[in-house]
N, C-alpha and C positions, 0 to 999 in steps of 0.2 A: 123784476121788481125794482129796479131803476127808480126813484124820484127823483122829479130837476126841482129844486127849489129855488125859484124867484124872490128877491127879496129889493123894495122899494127903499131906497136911502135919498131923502130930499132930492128925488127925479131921476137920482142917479145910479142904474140896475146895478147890483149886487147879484150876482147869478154864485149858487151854489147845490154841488153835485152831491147827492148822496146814494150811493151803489149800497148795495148789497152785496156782503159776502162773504164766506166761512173757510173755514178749513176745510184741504180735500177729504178727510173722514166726517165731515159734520161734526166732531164733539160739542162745535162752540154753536150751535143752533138752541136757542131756548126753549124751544118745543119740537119734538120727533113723536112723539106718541098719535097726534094727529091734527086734524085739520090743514090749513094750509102750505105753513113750515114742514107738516110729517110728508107732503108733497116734495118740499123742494128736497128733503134728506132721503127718500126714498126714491125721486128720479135724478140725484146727483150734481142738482144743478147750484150755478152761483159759487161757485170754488175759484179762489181766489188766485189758484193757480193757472187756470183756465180761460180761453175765450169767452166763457160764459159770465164768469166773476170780472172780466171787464166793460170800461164805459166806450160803447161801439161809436166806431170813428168819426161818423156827423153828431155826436153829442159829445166830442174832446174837451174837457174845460181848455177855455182859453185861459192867458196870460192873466191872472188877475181873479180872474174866479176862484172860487174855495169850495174843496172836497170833503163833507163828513167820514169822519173816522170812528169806525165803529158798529154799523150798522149790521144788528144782525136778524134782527126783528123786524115789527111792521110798521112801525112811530120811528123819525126819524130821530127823535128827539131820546128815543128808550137805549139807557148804554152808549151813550158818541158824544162826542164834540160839539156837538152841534147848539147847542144854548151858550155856550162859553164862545162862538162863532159869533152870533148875535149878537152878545152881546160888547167881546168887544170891537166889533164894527159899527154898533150904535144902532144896530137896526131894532125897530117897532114894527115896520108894517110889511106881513110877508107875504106874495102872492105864490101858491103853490100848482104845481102841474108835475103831470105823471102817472105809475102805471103802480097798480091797477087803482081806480076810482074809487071801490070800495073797502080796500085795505089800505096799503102803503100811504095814499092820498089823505083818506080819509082820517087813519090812526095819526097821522101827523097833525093833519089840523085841529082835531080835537084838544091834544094837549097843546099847539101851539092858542089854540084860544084860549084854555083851563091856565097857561102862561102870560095869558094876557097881553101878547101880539094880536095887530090889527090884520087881522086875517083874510086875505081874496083867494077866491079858487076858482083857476082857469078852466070855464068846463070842457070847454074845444081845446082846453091844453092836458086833458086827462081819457083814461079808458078803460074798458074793462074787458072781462071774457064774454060778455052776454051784454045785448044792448038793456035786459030786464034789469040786471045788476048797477049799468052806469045811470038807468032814467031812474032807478030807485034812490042812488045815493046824490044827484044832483037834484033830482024834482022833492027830493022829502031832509034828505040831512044835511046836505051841505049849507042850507038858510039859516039853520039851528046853530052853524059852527063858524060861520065865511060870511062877506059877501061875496055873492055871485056873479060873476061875471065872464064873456068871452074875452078873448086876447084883444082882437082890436079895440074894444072899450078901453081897457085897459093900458095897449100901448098912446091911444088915446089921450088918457090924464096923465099920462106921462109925457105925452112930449112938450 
């Protein structure tokens, strides 16, 4: 449950990482009882101590990038750093990518637009467990929350 968060600063990419990850007992999970989260606490996964609770090695932040601290939920923005990131780096406009499309991604961008960041969501830079799950949350919610766009478009008005 990785999300890379992109984030546009007048042309110039702001790449910022936000992991997921808890305690190896789960206490600090906000939900166990179920759904998603009672997944990650009853197969163990995302432990901070662990290969799992790390960011795997062709997604290393580089020199200069910035890691949310905090994340233990599905909004990258819920309990972390991550607004006070934003904001003082000056960023407005956030382009998002990551896993999965219809949580992590999706719980993100909702409040970062309810925050009133200019909102893009990579759909070729996101995924899910089912292609029913990503063509739902790209062909019906992500319009409601983002613009939509693939990466080349994107790196596109960027360069």
């Amino acid at each position: 449950m990785i999300v890379l968060i992109f984030f546009l600063l007048s042309k110039n990419v702001k790449i910022i990482h936000a992991p997921i990850t808890f305690k190896d007992d789960h206490s600090d999970s906000p939900q166990s009882s179920f759904g998603i989260l009672a997944n990650v606490v009853g197969g163990g996964l995302f432990k901070a101590s662990s290969w799992g609770g790390a960011i795997c090695d062709s997604l290393t932040p580089a020199p200069g990038d910035l890691v949310v601290k905090g994340k233990k939920g599905l909004c990258a923005f819920s309990n972390t750093d991550l607004e006070i990131l934003l904001l003082e780096n000056g960023i407005e406009n956030i382009a998002l990518g990551g896993f999965l499309t219809n949580c992590c991604v999706e719980s993100t961008m909702r409040t970062a637009y309810e925050k009133k960041f200019n909102v893009i969501t990579l759909k070729d830079c996101t995924a899910a467990t089912s292609q029913a799950e990503y063509e739902a949350s790209v062909g019906a919610t992500y319009g409601m929350f983002s613009t939509v766009m693939d990466s080349e478009s994107f790196i596109s008005e960027c360069a």
